[in-house]
N, C-alpha and C positions, 0 to 999 in steps of 0.2 A: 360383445365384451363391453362390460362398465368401462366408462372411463373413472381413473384414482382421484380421488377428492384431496384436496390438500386444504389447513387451514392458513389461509394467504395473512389471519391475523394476529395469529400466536409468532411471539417471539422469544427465541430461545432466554432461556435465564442463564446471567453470567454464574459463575459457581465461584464460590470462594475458596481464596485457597493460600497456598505462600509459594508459590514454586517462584513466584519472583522476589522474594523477601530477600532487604540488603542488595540489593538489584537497580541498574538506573537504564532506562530504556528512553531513548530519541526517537521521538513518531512527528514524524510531518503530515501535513495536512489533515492536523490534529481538533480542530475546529468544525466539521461536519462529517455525516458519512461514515467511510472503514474508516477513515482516521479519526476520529472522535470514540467510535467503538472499541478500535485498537486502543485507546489509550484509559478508557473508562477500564476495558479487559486487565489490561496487563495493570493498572494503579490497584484495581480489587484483588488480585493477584499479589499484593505486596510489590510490587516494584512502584518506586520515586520515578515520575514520570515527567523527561521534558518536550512540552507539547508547543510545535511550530505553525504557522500559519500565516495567511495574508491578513486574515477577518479578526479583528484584536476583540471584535464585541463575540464572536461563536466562540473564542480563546478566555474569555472572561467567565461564558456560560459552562464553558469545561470545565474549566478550574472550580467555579462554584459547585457542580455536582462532585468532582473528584473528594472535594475537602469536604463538603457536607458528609459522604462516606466517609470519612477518616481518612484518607488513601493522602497522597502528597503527589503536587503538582509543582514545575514554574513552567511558566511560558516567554514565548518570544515571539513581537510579530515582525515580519519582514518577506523580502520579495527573495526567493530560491533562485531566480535563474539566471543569478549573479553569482559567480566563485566565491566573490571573498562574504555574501553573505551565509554561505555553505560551510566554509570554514571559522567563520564569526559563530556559525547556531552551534559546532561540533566544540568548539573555545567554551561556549557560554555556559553550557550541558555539563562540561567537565570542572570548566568555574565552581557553578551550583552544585554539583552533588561529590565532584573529587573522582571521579569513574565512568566509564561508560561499560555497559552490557551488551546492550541491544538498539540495534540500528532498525529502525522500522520506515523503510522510505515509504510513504505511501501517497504523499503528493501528486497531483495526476490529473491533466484534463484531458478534453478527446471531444471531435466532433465532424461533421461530414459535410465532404464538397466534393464536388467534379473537379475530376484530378487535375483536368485542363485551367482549370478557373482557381486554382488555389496562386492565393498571392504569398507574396515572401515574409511578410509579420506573419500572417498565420504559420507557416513552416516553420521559422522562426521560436514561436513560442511554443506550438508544440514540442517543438525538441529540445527547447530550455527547461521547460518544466518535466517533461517526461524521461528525458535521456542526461542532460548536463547536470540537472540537480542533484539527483540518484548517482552520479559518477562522480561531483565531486564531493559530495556528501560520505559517498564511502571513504573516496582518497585520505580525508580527514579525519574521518573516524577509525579505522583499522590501526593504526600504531595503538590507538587505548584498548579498542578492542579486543589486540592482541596480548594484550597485557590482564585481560579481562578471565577467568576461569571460566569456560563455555561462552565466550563471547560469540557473535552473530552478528547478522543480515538477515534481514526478509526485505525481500524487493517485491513489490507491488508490479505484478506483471498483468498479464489478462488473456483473454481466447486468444484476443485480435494478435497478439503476438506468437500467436501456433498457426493461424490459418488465415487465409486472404479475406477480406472483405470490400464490398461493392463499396465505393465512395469514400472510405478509409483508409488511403493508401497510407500517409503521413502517420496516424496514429495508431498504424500496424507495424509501421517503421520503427517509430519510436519503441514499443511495447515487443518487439524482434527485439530490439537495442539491446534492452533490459534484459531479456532471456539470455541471450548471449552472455553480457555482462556477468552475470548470477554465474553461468556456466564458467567463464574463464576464471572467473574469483576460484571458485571453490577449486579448479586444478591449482590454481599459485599457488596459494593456499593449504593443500592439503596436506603440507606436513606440519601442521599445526596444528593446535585449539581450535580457531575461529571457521565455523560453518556459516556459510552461504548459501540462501534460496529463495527461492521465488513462489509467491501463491499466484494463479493465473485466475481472478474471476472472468464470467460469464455476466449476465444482465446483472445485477446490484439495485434494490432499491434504497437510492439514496437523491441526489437533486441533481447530481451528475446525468442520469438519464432523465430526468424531468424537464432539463432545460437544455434535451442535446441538440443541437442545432444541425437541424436536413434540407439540404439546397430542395429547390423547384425541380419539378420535373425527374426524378427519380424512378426509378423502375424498382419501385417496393417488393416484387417478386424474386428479384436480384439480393435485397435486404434479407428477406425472410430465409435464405439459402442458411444462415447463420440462428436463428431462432428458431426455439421448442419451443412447445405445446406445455411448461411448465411452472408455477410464479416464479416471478425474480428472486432471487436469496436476498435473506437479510443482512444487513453490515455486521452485523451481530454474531451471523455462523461463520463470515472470513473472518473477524475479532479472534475466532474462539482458534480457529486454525494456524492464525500468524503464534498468536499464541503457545498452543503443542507445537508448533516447528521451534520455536525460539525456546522455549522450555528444557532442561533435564528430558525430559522423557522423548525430547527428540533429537538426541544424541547421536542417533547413526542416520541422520537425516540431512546430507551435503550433495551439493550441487542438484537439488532437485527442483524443477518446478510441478508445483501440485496444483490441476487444473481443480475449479469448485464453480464447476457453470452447467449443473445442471444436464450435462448427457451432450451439449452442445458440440464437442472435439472429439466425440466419441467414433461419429462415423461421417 
């Protein structure tokens, strides 16, 4: 049998359209990656988009494509895995455009050590940025949201948060967190307007895995337990999916998490 040829360098075209027209969508870690994608998506999309980040220069280069397109951007830079600056970016969003929409957490780091050897800043930060940002980001945003006609969440979740992984205890934990999280929203929740969900990627080619940091001595056959035989997706095709989740057209779509990794949690 052939093996399927893929072209690893074609990248999807975003489509234009209005489904977010009159629409204000908050994406974090809007400056590279799915969050930079997410927010090019949903600005071509008509939605005023306010774009967060640590990197004020990747937040600069955002906003200059968004507006070169015509599309409408502001940004904010600051550090997430502080409360009050979570409820300061939720303040600033509603400031600037008078509403919120759509919540798009997508902020997110991740990286591998021997469970023995992980020290307490690392623990720490993973679960600031991954778990406390995303919690209080929502806390703060759902009163507008709920105010909002088809208001939402997308929580940036991942594999790691469906299945165990070798070396990654911590940012399996975190990315659980998240799942969970999504899940309990969407029961509070559910006699309302406002849907909650989660995209779960798989590999991602963005700089996240280019610069993921793997202890010495590893048992890489333990790794691979969790990798196909398939490229990485682009930031581009989770853009396109936070997107149809957050959209009209995904409407009866609550309390889901929708894996896009490639066959990886399959079996």
């Amino acid at each position: 049998m052939t093996e399927p040829e893929y072209d690893t360098q074609a990248e999807p075209e975003l489509a234009r359209g209005s489904r977010f027209a009159g629409r204000v969508a908050l994406v974090t870690g809007a400056a590279s990656g799915i969050g930079r994608a997410t927010a090019c998506r949903l600005a071509t999309e008509g939605a005023s988009v306010f774009a967060h980040d640590r990197d004020s220069a990747g937040l600069v280069a955002l906003a200059d494509q968004i507006e070169s397109a015509g599309g409408t951007v502001a940004t904010r830079t600051g550090d997430l895995t502080t409360r009050d600056e979570c409820i300061a970016t939720v303040a600033a969003c509603v400031d600037r455009f008078d509403r919120l929409d759509v919540l798009a957490n997508v902020a997110g780091i991740a990286r591998a050590d021997h469970f023995t050897t992980i020290d307490e800043a690392t623990y720490r930060q993973l679960t600031a940025v991954n778990v406390d940002a995303p919690f209080f980001l929502c806390q703060a945003a759902i009163p507008h949201l709920l105010e909002a006609p088809g208001g939402n969440i997308v929580n940036l979740a991942s594999n790691s948060g469906l299945m165990g992984g070798a070396y990654t205890a911590v940012y399996c934990m975190t990315k659980g967190a998240v799942v969970q999280m999504t899940r309990a929203l969407a029961m509070e929740y559910l006699k309302t307007g406002l849907r909650v969900n989660a995209i779960a990627p798989g590999a991602t080619d963005t700089a996240l895995p280019a610069s993921f940091h793997v202890p010495p001595e590893v048992d890489f056959d333990l790794m691979a337990r969790y990798m196909v035989p398939r490229p990485m997706t682009q930031p581009e095709e989770i853009a396109a999916l936070i997107a149809l989740v957050a959209s009209d057209e995904g409407r009866s779509i609550h309390g889901a998490i929708l894996s896009i990794d490639n066959g990886v949690t399959a079996g």
